[in-house]
C-alpha positions as MATLAB code, in Angstrom:
seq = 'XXXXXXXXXXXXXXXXXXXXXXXXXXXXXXXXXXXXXXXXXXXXXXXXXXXXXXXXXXXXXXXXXXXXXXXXXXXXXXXXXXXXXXXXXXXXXXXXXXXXXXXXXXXXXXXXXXXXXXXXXXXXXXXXXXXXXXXXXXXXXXXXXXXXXXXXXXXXXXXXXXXXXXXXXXXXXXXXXXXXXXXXXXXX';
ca = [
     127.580  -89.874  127.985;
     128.302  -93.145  126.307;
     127.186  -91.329  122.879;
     129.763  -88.405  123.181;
     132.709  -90.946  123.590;
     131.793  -93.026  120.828;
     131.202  -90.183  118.460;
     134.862  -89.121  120.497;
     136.558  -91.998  119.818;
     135.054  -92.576  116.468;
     136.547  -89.048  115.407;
     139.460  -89.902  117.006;
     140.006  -92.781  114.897;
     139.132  -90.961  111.978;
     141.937  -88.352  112.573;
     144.439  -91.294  113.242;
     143.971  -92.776  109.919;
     143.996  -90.073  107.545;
     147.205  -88.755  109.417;
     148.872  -92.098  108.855;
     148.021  -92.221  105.304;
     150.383  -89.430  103.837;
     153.498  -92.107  104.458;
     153.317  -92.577  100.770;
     153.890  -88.942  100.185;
     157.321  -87.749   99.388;
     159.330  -85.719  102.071;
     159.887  -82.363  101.186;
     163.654  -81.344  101.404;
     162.952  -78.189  104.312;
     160.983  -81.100  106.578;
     164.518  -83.334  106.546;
     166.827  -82.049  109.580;
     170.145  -82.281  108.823;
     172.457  -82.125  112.007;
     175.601  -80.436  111.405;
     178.468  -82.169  112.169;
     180.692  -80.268  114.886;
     184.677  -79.690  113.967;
     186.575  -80.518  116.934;
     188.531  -84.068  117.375;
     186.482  -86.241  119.204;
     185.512  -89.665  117.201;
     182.312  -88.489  115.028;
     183.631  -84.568  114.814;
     184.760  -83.190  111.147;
     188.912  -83.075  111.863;
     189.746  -79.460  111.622;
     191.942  -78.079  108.434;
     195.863  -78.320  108.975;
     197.306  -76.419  106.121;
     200.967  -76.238  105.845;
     204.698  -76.635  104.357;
     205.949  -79.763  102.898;
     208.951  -81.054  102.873;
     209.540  -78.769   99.534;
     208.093  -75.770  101.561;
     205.044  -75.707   99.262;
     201.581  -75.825  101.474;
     199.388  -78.846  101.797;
     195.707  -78.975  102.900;
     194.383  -81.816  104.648;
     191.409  -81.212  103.017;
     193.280  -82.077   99.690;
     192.719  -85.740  100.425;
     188.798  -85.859  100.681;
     187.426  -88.628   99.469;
     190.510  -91.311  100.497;
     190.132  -92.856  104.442;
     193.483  -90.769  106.132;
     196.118  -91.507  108.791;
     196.867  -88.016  110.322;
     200.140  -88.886  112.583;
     201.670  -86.490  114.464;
     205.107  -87.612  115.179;
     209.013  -86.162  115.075;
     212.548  -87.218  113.772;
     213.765  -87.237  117.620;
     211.087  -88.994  118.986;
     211.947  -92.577  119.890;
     208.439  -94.042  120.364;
     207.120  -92.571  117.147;
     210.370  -93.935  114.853;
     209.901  -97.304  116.374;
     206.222  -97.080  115.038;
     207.207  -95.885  111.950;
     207.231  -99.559  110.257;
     204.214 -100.315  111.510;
     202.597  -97.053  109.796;
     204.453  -98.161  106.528;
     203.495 -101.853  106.841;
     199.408 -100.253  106.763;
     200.372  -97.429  103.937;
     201.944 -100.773  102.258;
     198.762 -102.561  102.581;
     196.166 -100.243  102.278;
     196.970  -98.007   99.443;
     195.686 -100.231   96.444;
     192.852 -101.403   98.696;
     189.151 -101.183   97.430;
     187.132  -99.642  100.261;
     184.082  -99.711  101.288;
     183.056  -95.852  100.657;
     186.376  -94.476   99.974;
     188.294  -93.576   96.492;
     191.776  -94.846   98.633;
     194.212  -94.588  101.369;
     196.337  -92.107  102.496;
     198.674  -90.653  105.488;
     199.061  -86.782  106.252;
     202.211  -86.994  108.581;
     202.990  -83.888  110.958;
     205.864  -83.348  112.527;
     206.869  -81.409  115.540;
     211.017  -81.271  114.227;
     212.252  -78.131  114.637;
     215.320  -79.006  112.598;
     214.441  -79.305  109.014;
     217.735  -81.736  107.813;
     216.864  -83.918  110.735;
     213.117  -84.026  109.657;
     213.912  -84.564  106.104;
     216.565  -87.546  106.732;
     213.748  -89.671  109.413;
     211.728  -89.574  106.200;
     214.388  -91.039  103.717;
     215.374  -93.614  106.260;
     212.626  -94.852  108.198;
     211.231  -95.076  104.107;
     208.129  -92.969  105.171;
     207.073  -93.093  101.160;
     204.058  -91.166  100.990;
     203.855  -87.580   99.418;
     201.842  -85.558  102.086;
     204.678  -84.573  104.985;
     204.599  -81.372  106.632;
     206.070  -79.354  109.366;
     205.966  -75.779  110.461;
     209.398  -76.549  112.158;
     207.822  -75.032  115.811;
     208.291  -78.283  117.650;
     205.917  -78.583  120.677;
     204.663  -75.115  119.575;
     203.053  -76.914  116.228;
     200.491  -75.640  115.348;
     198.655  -78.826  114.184;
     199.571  -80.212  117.052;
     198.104  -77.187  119.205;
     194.734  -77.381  117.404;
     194.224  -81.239  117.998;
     195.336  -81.254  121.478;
     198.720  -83.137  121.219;
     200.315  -83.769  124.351;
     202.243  -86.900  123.233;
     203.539  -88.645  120.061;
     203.096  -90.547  118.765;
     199.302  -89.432  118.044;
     197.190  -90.521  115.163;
     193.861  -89.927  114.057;
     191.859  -91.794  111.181;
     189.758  -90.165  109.144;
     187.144  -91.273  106.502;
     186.413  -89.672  103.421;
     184.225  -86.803  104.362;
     186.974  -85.705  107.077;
     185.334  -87.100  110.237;
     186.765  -88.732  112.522;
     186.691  -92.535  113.107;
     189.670  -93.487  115.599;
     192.302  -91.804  117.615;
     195.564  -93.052  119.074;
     195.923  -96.257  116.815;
     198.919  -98.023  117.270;
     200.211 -101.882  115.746;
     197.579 -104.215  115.261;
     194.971 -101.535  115.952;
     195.705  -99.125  113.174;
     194.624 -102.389  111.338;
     192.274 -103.446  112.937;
     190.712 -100.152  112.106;
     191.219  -99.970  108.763;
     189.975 -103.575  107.788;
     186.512 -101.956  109.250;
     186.492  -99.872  106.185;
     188.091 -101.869  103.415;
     185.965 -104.010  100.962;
     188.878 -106.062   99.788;
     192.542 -105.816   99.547;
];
């Protein structure tokens, strides 16, 4: 009995080192599992597509700013909250947008507004000094559909995303927004 273990174990051990010595070998590309990343707009998720007029009526794609870390914020000319957060989100675009980052080819905010009223819309932009290129609207209000697909109950909203789309913080707000974007920058 004592002979059948030891010649047991003895294979055993055998087996155990020759299956540990392939860590040299290279991994083939169909061993690596790749985990797809979900779109939805939880922190981690791939931000789902918004594609629609500027200001200029022409369409933008979110997806037009890969590459760059992005602001999304969801906000509207009539909405008293998000105007008196509007310097706050032009202090960051301010600071951020010649900052080297850590992954990222820049900084950039994709504004969306629920305005129904184009003129009004247009003239929050040109006074609150909201600089940036990428505004757009499809003029529905609460019926946005932007707003509909990310689950926008309030404004303002915001979501940060890096440069491969996903998502890295929601609901940012003063000091927060960055807070959250020092995370990411190498230097300013």
């Amino acid at each position: 009995m004592k002979k059948v273990f030891a010649a047991l174990m003895l294979t055993a051990g055998i087996a155990a080192t020759y299956s540990f010595t392939t860590f040299d070998q290279p991994v083939k590309a169909d061993r690596m599992a790749v985990k797809p990343v979900k779109v939805g707009t939880g922190i981690g998720d791939e931000a789902p597509e918004i594609v629609m007029a500027g200001v200029d009526g022409k369409e933008i794609k979110l997806s037009s700013l890969r590459g760059k870390i992005v602001l999304i914020d969801f906000w509207a000319s009539w909405c008293g909250p998000c105007r008196r957060e509007n310097p706050n989100v032009v202090s960051a675009y301010e600071k951020y947008k010649k900052a080297k980052w850590k992954n990222a080819k820049g900084f950039d905010i994709f504004s969306v507004s629920l305005d129904q009223n184009a003129d009004a819309w247009k003239a929050a932009i040109e006074k609150d000094a909201l600089v940036w290129k990428n505004h757009v609207s499809d003029l529905k209000g609460w019926q946005n559909g932007a707003a509909a697909m990310y689950g926008v109950s309030s404004i303002p909203m915001s979501f940060l995303i890096d440069e491969n789309g996903i998502i890295l913080a929601k609901n940012l707000r003063g000091l927060e927004l960055h807070k959250q974007l020092d995370l990411h920058v190498k230097s300013l």
